[in-house]
C-alpha positions in Angstrom: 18.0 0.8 -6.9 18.0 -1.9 -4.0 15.3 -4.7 -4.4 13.9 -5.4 -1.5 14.3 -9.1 -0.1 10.9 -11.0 -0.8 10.7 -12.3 2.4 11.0 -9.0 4.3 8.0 -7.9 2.3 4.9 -6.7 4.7 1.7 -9.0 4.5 -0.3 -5.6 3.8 1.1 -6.2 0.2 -0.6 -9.7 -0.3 -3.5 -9.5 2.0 -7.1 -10.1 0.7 -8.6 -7.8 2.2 -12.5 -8.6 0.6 -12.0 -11.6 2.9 -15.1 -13.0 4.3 -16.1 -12.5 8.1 -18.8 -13.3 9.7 -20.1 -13.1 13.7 -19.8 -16.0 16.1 -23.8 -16.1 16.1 -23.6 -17.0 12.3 -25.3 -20.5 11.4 -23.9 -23.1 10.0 -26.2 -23.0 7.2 -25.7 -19.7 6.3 -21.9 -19.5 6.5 -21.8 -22.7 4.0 -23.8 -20.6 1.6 -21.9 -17.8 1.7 -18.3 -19.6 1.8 -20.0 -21.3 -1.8 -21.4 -18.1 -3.3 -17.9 -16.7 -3.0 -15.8 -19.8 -3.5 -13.8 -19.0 -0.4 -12.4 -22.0 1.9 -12.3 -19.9 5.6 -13.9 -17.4 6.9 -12.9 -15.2 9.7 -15.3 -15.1 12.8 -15.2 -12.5 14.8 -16.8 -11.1 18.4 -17.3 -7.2 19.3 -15.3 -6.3 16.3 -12.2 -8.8 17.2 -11.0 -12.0 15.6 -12.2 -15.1 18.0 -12.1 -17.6 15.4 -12.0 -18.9 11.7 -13.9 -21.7 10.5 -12.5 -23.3 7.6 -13.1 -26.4 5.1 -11.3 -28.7 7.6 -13.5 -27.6 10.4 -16.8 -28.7 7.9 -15.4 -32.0 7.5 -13.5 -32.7 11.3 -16.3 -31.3 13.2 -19.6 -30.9 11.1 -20.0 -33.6 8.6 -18.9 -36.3 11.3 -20.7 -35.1 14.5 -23.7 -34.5 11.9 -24.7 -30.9 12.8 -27.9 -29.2 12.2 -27.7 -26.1 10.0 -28.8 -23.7 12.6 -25.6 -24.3 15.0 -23.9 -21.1 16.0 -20.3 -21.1 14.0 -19.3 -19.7 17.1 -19.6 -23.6 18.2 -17.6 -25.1 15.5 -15.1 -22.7 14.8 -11.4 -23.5 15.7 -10.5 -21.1 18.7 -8.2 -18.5 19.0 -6.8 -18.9 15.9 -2.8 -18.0 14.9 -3.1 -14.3 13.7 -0.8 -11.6 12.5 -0.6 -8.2 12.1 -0.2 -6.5 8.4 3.2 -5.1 8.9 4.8 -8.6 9.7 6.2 -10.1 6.9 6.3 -12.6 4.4 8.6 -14.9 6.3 6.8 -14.2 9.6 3.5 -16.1 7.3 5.7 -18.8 6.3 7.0 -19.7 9.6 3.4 -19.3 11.4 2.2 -21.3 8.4 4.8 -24.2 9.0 5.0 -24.5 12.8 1.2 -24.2 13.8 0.5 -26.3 10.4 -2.1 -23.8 9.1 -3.3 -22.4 6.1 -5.6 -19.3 6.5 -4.0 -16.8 9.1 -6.3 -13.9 9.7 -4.5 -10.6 9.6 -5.5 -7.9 12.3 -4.8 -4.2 13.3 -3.3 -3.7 16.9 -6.3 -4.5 18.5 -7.1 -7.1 17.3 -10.1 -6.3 14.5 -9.6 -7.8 11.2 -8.0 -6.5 8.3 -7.7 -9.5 6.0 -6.8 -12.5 5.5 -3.4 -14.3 4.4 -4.2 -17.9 2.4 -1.4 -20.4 1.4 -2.4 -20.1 -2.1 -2.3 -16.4 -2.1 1.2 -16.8 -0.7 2.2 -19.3 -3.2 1.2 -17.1 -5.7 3.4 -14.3 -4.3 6.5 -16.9 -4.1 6.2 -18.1 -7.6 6.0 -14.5 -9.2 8.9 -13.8 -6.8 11.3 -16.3 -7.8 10.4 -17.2 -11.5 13.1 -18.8 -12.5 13.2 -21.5 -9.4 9.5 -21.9 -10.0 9.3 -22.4 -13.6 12.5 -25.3 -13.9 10.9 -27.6 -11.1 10.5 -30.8 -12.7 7.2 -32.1 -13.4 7.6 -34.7 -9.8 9.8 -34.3 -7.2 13.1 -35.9 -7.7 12.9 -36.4 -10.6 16.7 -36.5 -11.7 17.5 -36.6 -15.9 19.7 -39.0 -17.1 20.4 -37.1 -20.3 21.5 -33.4 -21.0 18.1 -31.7 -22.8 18.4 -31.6 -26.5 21.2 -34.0 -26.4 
């Protein structure tokens, strides 16, 4: 039986798809409360059924917290734009690449037209790289670098 590369692997197998989304006219207020009650860092904001946004924790504290914004403001207003997406059949390595070049950590995932069907986080991807390769995961030295000067046990 062939294993299948880890990085060919479709997004559709990692996806949460009990991600939170909520409409541009969402308030502030009310997206903080339910990003807390669910101890979720992004949520997808979408128009007419279609991704036109996600606001995330970095948008709270770049935008909100410094500009000082009333609870009542639209997401819609504070959300980052147009944000990188992906459909569920790309793959793993498709993520990883998005992830790196556009410097991004929530992708929303989306059908061919654009609606939502999930979400992808880093940690969620982490997670699915860890369990992937075990043995490269679990003999990483406590920092970086780090180089022994002594054969274990000797």
């Amino acid at each position: 039986m062939a294993t299948v590369n880890p990085f060919l692997r479709p997004l559709s197998e990692l996806a949460d798809d009990g991600y939170l989304g909520v409409d541009e006219t969402a308030s502030y207020d009310e997206v903080l409360g339910r990003l807390r009650d669910v101890h979720a860092g992004s949520v997808v904001v979408t128009k007419g059924g279609k991704v036109s946004g996600i606001f995330t924790e970095r948008d709270v504290l770049n935008r909100c917290v410094l500009e000082d914004v009333g609870p009542g403001t639209p997401v819609g207003t504070l959300m980052t734009k147009a944000p990188a997406t992906l459909t569920v059949d790309a793959t793993v390595a498709d993520a990883l690449a998005l992830m790196h070049g556009r410097r991004v950590r929530n992708i929303p995932l989306v059908d061919a037209s654009g609606a939502p069907k999930g979400l992808l986080t880093v940690g969620r991807l982490i997670r699915f790289l860890a369990y992937a390769f075990p043995a490269e995961v679990l003999n990483l030295p406590p920092r970086p670098g780090q180089v022994s000067d002594e054969t274990e046990g000797a």
